[in-house]
N, CA, C and O of each residue as an XYZ file, in Angstrom:
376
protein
N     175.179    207.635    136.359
C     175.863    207.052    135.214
C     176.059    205.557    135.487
O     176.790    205.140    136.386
N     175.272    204.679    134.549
C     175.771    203.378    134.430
C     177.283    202.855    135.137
O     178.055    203.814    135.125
N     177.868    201.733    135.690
C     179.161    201.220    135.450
C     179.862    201.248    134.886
O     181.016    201.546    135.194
N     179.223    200.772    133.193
C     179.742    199.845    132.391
C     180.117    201.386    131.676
O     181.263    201.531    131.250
N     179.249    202.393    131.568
C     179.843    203.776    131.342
C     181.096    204.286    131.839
O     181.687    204.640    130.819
N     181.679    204.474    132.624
C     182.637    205.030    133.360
C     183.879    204.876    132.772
O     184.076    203.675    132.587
N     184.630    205.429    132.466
C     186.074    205.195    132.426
C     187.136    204.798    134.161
O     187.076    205.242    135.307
N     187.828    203.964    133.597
C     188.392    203.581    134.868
C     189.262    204.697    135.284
O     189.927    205.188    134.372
N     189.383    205.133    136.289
C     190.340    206.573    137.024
C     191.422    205.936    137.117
O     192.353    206.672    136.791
N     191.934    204.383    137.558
C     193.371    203.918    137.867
C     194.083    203.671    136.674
O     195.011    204.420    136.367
N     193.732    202.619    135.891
C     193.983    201.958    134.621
C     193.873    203.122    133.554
O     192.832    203.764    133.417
N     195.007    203.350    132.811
C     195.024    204.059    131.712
C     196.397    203.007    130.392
O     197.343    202.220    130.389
N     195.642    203.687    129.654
C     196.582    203.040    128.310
C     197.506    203.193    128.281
O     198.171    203.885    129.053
N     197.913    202.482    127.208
C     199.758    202.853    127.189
C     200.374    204.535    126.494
O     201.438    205.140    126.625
N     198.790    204.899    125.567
C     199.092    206.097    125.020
C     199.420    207.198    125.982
O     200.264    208.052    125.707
N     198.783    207.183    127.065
C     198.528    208.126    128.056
C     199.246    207.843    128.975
O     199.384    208.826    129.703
N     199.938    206.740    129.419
C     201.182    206.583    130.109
C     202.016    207.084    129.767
O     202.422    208.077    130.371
N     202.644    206.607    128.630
C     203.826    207.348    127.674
C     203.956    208.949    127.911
O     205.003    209.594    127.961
N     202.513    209.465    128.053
C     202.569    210.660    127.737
C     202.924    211.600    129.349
O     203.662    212.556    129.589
N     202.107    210.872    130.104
C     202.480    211.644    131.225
C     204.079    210.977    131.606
O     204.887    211.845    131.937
N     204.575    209.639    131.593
C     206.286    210.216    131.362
C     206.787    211.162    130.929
O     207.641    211.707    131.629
N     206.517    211.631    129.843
C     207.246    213.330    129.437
C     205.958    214.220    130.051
O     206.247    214.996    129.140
N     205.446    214.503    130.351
C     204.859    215.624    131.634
C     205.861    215.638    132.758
O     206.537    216.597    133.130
N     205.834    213.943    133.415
C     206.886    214.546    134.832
C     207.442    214.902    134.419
O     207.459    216.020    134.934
N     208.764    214.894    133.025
C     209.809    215.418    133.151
C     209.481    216.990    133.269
O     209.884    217.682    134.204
N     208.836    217.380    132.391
C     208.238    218.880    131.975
C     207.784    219.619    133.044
O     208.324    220.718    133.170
N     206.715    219.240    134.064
C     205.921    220.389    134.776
C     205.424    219.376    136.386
O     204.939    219.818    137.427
N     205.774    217.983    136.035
C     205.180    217.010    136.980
C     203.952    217.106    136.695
O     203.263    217.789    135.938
N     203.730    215.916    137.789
C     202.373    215.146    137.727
C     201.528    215.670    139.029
O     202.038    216.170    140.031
N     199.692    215.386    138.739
C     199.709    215.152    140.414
C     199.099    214.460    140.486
O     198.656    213.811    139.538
N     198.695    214.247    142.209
C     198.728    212.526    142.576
C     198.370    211.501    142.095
O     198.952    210.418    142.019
N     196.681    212.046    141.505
C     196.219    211.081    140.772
C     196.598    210.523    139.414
O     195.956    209.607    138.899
N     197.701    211.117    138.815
C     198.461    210.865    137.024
C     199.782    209.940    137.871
O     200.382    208.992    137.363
N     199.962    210.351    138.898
C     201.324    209.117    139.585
C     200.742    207.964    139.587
O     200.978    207.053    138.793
N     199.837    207.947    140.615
C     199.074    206.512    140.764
C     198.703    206.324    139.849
O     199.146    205.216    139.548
N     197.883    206.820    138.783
C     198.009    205.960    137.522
C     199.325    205.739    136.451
O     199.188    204.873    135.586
N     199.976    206.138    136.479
C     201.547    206.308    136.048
C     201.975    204.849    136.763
O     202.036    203.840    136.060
N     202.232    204.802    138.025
C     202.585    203.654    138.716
C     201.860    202.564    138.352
O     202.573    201.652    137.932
N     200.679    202.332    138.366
C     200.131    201.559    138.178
C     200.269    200.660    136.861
O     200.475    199.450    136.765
N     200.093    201.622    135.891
C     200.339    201.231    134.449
C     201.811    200.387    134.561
O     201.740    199.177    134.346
N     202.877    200.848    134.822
C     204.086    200.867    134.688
C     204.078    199.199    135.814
O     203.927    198.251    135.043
N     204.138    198.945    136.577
C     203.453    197.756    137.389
C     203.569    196.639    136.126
O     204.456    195.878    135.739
N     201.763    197.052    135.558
C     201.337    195.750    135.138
C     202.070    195.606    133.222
O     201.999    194.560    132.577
N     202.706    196.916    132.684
C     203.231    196.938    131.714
C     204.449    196.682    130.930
O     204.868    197.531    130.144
N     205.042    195.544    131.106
C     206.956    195.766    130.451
C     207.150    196.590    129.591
O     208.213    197.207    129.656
N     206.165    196.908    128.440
C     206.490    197.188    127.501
C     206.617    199.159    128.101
O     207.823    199.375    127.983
N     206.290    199.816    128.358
C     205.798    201.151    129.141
C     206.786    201.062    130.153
O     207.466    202.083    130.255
N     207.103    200.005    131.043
C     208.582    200.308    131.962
C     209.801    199.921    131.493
O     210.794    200.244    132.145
N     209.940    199.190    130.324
C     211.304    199.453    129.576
C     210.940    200.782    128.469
O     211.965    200.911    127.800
N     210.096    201.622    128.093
C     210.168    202.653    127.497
C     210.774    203.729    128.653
O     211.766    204.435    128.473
N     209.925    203.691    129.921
C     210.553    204.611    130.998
C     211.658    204.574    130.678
O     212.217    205.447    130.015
N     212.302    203.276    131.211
C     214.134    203.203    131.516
C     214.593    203.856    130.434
O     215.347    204.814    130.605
N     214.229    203.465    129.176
C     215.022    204.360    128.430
C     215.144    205.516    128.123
O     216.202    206.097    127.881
N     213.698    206.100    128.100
C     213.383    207.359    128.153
C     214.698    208.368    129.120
O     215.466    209.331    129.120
N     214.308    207.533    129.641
C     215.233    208.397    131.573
C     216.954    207.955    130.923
O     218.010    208.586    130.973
N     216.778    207.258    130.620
C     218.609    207.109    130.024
C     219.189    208.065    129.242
O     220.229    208.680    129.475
N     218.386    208.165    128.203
C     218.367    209.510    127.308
C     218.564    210.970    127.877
O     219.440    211.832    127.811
N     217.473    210.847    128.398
C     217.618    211.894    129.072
C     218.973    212.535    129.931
O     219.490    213.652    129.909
N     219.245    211.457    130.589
C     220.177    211.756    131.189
C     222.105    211.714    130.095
O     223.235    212.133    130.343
N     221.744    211.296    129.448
C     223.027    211.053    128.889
C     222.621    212.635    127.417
O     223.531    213.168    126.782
N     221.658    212.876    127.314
C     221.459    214.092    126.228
C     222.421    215.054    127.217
O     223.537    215.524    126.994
N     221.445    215.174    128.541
C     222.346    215.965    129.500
C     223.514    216.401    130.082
O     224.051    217.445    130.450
N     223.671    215.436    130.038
C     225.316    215.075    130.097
C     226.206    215.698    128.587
O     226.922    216.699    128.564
N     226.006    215.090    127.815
C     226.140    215.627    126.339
C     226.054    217.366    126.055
O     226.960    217.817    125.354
N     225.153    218.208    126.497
C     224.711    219.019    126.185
C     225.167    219.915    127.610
O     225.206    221.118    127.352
N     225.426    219.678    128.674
C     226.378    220.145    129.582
C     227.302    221.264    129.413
O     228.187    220.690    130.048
N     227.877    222.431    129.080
C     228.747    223.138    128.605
C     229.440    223.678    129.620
O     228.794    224.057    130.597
N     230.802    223.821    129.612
C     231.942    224.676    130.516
C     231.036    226.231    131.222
O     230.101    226.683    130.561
N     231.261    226.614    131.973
C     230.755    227.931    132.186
C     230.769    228.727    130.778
O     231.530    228.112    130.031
N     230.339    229.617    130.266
C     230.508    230.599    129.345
C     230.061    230.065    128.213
O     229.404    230.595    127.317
N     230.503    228.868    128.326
C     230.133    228.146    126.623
C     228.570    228.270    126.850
O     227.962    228.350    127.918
N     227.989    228.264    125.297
C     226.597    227.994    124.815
C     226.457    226.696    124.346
O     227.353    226.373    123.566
N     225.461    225.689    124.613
C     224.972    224.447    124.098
C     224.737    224.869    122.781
O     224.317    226.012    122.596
N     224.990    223.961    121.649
C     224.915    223.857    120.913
C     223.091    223.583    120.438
O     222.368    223.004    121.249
N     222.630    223.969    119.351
C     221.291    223.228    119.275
C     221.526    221.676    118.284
O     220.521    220.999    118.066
N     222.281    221.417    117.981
C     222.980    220.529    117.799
C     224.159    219.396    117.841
O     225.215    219.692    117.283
N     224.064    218.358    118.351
C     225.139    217.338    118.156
C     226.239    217.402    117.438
O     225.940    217.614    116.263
N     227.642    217.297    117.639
C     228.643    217.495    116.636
C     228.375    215.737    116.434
O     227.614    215.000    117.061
N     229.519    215.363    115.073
C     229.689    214.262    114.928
C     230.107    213.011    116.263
O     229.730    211.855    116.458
N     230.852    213.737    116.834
C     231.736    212.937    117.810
C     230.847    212.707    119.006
O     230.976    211.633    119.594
N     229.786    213.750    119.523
C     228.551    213.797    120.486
C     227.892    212.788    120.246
O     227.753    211.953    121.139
N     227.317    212.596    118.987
C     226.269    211.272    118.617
C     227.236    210.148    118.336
O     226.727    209.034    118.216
N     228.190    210.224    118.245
C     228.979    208.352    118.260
C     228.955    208.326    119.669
O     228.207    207.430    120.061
N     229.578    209.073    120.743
C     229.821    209.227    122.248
C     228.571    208.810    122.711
O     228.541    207.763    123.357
N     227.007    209.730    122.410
C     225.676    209.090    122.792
C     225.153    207.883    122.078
O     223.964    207.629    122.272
N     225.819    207.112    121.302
C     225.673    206.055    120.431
C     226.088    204.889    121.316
O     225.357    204.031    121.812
N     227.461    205.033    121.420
C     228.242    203.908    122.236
C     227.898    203.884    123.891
O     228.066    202.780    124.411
N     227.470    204.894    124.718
C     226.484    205.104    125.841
C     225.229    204.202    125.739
O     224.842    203.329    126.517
N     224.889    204.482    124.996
C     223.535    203.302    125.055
C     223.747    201.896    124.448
O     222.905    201.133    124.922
N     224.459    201.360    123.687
C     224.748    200.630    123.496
C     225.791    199.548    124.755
O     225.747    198.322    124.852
N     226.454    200.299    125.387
C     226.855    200.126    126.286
C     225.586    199.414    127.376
O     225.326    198.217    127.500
N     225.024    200.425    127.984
C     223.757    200.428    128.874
C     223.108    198.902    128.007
O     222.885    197.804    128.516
N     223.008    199.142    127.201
C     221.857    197.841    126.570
C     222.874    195.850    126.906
O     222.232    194.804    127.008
N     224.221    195.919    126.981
C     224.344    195.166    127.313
C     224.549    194.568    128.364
O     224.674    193.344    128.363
């Protein structure tokens, strides 16, 4: 196969970055989707401030969605949950 044929194995887009961010969370990666994961994320701001936030979310949904022993999570946000995850990130952003 030609060079100029090949797809590059390191360098991947931003579509496919994005995407294996929600894989690790889901099932992980392996080695070779890290190193390209890393890599991307390196030469990309736009793809490592999506991470950060991504991962903020995440963690503050979690937090949110957390329940006492016995209790069931809701599949929904009450009112007071989404002002609470509202003012959390807004917070974080300054």
């Amino acid at each position: 196969m030609p060079m100029r044929d090949r797809k590059p194995i390191l360098f991947v887009p931003c579509k496919t970055a994005t995407g294996l961010m929600e894989k690790r969370k889901e099932m992980g990666l392996t080695t070779l989707e890290k190193i390209q994961l890393r890599m991307h994320t390196i030469i990309c701001k736009f793809c490592r401030a999506y991470k950060i936030q991504s991962d903020r979310l995440d963690m503050l949904l979690g937090n949110l969605l957390r329940k006492p022993e016995g209790e069931q999570p809701s599949e929904k946000l009450s009112d007071d949950e989404k002002k609470h995850l509202l003012s959390q990130l807004r917070l974080e952003e300054e």
